[in-house]
KELO-8604 format. One record per residue: x, z, y of N, C-alpha, C in turn; residue in three letters. Coordinates in nm, 4 decimals, decimal comma, padded with zeros to 6 digits. Each point is the difference from the previous one (the first is absolute). Example, Ala and Ser with C-alpha at 12.3 -4.5 7.8 and 13.67 -1.06 7.14 Angstrom:
// residues 2
+----------+----------+----------+----------+----------+----------+----------+----------+----------+-----+
:      npx :      npz :      npy :     capx :     capz :     capy :      cpx :      cpz :      cpy : res :
+----------+----------+----------+----------+----------+----------+----------+----------+----------+-----+
:  01,3190 :  00,7800 : -00,5690 : -00,0890 :  00,0000 :  00,1190 :  00,0900 :  00,0000 :  00,1200 : ala :
: -00,0350 : -00,0720 :  00,1050 :  00,0820 :  00,0060 :  00,1190 : -00,0770 :  00,0730 :  00,1090 : ser :
+----------+----------+----------+----------+----------+----------+----------+----------+----------+-----+
This chain:
// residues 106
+----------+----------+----------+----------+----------+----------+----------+----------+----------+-----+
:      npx :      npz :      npy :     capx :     capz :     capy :      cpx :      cpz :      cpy : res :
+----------+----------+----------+----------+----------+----------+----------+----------+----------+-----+
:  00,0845 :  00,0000 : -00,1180 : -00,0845 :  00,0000 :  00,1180 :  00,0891 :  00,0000 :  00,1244 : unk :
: -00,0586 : -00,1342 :  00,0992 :  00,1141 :  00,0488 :  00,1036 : -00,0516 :  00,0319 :  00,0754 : unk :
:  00,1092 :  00,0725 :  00,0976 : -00,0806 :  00,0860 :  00,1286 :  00,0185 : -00,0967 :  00,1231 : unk :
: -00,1403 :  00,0195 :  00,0877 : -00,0784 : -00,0330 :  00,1169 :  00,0838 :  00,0074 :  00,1095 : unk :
:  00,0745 :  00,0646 : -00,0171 :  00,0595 :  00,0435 :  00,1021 :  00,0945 : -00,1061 :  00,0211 : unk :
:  00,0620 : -00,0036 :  00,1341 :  00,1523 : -00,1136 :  00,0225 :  00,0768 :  00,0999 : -00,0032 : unk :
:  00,1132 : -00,1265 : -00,0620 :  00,1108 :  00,0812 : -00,0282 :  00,1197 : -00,0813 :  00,1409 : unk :
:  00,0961 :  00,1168 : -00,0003 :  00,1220 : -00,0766 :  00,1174 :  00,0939 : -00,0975 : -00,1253 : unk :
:  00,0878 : -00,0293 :  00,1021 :  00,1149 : -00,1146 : -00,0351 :  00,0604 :  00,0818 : -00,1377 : unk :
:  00,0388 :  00,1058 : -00,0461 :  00,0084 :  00,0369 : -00,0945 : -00,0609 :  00,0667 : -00,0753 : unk :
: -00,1144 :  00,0033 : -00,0342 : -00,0826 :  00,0214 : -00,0834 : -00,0872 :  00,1253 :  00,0488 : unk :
:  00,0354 :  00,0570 :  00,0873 : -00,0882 :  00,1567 :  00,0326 : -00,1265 : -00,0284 :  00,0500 : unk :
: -00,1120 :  00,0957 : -00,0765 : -00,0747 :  00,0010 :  00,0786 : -00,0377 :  00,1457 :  00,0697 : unk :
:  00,0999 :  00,0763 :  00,0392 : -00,0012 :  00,1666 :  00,0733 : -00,0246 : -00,0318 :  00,1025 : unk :
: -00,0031 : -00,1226 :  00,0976 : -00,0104 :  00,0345 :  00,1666 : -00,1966 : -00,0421 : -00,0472 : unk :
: -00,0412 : -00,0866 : -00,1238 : -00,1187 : -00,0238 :  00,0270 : -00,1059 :  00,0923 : -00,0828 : unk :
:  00,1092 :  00,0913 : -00,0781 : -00,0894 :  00,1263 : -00,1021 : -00,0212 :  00,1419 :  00,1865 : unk :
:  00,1462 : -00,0462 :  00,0627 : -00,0313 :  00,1374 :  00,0790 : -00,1193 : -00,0604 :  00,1328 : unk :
: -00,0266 : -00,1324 :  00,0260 : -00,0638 : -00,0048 :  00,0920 : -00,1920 :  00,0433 : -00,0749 : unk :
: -00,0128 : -00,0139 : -00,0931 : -00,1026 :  00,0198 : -00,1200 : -00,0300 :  00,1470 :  00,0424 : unk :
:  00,0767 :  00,0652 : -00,0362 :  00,0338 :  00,1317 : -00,0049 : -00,0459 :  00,0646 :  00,1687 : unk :
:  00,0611 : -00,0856 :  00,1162 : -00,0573 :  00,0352 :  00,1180 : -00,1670 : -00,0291 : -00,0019 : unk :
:  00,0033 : -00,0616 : -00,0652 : -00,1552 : -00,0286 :  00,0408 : -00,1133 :  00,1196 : -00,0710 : unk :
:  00,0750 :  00,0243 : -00,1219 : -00,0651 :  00,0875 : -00,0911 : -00,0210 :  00,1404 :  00,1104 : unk :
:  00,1174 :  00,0602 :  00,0850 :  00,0420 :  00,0914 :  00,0755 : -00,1071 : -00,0191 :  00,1201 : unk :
: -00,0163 : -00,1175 :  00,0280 : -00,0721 :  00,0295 :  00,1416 : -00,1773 : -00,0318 : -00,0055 : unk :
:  00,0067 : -00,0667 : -00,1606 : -00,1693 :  00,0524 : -00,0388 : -00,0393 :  00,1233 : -00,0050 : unk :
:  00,1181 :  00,0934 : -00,0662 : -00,0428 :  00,1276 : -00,0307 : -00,0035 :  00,0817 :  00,1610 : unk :
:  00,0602 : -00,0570 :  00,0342 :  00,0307 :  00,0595 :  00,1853 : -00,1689 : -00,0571 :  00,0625 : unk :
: -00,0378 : -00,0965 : -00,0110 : -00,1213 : -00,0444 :  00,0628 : -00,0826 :  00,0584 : -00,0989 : unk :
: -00,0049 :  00,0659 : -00,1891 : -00,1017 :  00,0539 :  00,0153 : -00,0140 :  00,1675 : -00,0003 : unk :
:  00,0790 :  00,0381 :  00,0764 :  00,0246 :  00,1419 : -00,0213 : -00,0702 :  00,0155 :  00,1890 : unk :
:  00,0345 : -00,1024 :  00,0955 : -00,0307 : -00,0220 :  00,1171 : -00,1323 : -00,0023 :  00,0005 : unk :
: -00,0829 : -00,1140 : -00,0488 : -00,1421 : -00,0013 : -00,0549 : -00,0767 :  00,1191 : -00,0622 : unk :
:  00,0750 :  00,0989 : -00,0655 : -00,0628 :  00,1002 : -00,0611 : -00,0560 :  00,1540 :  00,1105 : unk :
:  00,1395 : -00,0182 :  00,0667 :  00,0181 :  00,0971 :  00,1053 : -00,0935 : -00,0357 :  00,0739 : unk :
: -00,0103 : -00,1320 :  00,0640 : -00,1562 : -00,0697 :  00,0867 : -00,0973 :  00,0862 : -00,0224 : unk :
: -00,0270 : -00,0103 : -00,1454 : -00,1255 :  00,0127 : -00,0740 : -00,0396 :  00,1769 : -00,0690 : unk :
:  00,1196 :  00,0545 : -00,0311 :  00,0072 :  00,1257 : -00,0098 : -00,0479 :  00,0770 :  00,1885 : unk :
:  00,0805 : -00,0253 :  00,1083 : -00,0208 :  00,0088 :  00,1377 : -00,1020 :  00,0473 :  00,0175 : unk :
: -00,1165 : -00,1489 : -00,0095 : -00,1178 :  00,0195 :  00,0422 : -00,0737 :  00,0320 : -00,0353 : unk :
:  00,0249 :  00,0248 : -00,1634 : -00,0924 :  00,1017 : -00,0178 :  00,0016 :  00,1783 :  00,0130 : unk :
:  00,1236 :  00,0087 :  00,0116 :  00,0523 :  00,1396 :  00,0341 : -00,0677 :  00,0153 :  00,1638 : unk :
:  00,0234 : -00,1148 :  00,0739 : -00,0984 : -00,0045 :  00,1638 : -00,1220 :  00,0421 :  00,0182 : unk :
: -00,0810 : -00,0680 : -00,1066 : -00,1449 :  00,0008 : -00,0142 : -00,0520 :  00,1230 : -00,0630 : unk :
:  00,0892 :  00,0840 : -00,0883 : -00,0379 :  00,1143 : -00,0137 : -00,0453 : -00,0335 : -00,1401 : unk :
:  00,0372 : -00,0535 : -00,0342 : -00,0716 : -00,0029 : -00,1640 : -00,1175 : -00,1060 : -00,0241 : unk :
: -00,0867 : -00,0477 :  00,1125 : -00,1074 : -00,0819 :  00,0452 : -00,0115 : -00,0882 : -00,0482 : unk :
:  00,0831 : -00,0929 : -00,0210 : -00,0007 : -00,1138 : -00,0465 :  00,0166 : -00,0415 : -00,1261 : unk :
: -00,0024 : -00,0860 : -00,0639 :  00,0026 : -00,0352 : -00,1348 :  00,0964 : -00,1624 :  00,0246 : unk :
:  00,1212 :  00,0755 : -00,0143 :  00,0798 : -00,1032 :  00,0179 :  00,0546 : -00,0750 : -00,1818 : unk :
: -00,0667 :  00,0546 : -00,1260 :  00,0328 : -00,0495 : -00,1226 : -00,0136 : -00,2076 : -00,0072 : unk :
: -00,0924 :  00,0008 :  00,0789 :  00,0144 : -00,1699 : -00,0096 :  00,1395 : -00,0683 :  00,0767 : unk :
:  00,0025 :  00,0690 :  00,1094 :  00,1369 : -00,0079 :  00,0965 :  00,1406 : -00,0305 : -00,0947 : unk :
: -00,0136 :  00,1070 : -00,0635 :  00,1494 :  00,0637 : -00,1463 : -00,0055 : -00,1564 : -00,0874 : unk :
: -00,1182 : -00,0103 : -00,0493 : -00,0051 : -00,1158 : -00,1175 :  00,0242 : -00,1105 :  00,0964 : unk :
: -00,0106 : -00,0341 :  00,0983 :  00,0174 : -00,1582 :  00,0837 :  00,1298 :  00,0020 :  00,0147 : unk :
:  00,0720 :  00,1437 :  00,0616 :  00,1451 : -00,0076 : -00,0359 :  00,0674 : -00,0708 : -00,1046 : unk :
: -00,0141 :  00,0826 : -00,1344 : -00,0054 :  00,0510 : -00,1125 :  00,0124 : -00,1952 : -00,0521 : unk :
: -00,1289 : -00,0409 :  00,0193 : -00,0042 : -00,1602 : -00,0408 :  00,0694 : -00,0957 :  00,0646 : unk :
:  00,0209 :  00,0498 :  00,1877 :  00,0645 : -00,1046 :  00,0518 :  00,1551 : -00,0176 : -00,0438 : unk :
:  00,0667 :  00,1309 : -00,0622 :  00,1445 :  00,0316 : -00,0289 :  00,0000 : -00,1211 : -00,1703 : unk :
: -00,1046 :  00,0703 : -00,0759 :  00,0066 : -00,0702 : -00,1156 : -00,0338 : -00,1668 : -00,0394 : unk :
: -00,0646 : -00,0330 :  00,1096 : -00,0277 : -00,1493 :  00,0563 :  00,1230 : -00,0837 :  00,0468 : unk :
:  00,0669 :  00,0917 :  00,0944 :  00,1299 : -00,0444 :  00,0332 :  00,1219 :  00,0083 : -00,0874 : unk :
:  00,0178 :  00,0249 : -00,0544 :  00,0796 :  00,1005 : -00,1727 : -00,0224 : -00,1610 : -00,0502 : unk :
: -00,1639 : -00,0243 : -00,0695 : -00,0173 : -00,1228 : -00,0807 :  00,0326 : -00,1037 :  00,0414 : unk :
: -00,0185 : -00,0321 :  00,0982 : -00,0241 : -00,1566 :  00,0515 :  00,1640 : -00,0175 :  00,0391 : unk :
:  00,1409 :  00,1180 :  00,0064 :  00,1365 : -00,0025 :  00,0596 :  00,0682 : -00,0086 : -00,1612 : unk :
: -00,0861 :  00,0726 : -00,1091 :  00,0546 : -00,0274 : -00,1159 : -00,0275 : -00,1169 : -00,1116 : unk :
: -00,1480 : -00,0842 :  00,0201 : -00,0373 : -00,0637 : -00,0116 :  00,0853 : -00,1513 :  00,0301 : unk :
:  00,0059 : -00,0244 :  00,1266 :  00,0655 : -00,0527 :  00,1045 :  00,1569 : -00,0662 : -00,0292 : unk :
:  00,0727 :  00,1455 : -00,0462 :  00,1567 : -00,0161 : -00,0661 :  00,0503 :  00,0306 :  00,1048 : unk :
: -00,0635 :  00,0505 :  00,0983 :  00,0723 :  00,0173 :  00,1326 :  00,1000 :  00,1371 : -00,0179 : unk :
: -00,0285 :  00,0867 : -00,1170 :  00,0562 :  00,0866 :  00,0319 :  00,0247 :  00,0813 : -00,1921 : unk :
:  00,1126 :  00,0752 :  00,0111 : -00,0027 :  00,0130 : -00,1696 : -00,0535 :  00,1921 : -00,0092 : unk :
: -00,0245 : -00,0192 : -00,1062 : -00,0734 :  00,1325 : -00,0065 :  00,0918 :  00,1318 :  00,0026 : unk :
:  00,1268 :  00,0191 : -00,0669 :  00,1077 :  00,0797 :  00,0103 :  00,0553 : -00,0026 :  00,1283 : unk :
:  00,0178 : -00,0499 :  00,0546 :  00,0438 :  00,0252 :  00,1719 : -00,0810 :  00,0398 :  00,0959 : unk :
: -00,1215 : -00,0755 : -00,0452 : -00,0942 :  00,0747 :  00,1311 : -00,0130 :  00,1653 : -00,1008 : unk :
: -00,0321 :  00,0063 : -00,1109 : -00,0538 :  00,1441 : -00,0101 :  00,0958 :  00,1235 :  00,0172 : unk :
:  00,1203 : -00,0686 : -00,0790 :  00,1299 :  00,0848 :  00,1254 :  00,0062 :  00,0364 :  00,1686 : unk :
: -00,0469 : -00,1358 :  00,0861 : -00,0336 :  00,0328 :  00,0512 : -00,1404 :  00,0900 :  00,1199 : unk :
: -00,0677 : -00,0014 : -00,1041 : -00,1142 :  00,0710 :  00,0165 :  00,0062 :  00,1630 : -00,0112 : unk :
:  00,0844 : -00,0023 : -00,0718 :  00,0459 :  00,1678 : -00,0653 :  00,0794 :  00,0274 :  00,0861 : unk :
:  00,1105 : -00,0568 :  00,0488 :  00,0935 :  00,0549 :  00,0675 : -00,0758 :  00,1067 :  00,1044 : unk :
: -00,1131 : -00,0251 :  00,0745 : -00,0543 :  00,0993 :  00,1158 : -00,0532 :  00,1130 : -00,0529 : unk :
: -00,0731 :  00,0091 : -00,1142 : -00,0465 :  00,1171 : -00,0524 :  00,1131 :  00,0854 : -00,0696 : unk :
:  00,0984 : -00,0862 : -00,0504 :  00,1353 :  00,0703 : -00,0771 :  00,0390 :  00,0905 :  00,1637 : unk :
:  00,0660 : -00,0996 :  00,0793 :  00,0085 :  00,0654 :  00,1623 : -00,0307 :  00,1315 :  00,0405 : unk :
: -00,1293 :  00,0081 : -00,0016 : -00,0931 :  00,0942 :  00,0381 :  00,0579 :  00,1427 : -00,0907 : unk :
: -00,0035 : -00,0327 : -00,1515 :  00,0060 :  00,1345 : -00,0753 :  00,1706 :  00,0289 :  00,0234 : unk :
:  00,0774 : -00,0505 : -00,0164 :  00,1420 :  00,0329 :  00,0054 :  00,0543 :  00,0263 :  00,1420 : unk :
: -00,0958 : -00,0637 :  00,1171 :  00,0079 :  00,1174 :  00,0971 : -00,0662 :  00,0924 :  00,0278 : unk :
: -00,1028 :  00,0817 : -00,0272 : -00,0603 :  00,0889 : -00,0801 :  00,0942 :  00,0926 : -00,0550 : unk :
:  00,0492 : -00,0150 : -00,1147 :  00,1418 :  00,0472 : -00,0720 :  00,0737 :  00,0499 :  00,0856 : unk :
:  00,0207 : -00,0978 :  00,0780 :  00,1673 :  00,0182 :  00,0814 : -00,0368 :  00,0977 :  00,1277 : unk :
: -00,1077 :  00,0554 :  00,0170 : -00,0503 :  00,0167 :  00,1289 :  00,0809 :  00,1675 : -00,0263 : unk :
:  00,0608 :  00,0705 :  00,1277 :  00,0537 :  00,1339 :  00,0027 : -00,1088 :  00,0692 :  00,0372 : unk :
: -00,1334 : -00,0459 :  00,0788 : -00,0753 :  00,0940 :  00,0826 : -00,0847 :  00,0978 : -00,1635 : unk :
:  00,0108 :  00,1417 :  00,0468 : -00,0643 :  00,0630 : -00,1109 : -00,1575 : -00,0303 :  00,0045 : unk :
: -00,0219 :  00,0305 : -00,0971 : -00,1788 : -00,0217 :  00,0191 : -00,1246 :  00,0674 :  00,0523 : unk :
: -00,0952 :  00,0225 :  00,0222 : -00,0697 :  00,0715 :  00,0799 : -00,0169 :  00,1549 : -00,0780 : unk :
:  00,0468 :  00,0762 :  00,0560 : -00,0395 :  00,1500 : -00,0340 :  00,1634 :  00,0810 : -00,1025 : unk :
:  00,0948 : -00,1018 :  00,0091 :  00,0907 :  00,0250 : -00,0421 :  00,1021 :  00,0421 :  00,1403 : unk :
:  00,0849 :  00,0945 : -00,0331 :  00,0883 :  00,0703 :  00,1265 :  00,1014 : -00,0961 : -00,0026 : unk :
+----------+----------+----------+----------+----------+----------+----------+----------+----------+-----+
């Protein structure tokens, strides 16, 4: 099976697995952005709203875009999901790394 991807003058394809990989990174960045939107306003509204259809339009527009980029060949599935992880990996290992003690600890 060969891969989709271009390769350079000597055979690599790392500058076009890592640009894959950016993209994977800045979906997860646009849907963590989108969530916060949507988490926001309903934290605004006080509970009021019934934002569950809101979540799933997300939810489908991410997985719509996912199909039609993997579908497509535009993009290979191991690089973007590497890069998809990388922000949530992010998040917990600075978490980890963090010195501040935690609430109610001296």
């Amino acid at each position: 099976m060969q891969s989709p991807l271009p390769k350079s003058e000597d055979g690599n394809v790392a500058p076009a697995m890592a640009s894959v990989a950016i993209v994977g990174a800045l979906l997860a960045v646009a849907n963590l952005w989108l969530l916060a939107v949507v988490v926001r306003s309903f934290l605004g509204s006080g509970g009021r709203t019934s934002l569950g259809p809101l979540g799933v339009l997300k939810l489908a527009g991410l997985f719509g875009l996912l199909f039609v980029m993997l579908k497509q060949g535009l993009v290979e599935v191991l690089p973007l999901g590497f890069g998809f992880a990388a922000l949530p990996l992010g998040i917990v290992l600075s978490q980890l790394k963090s010195t501040s003690p935690a609430r109610g600890e001296p």
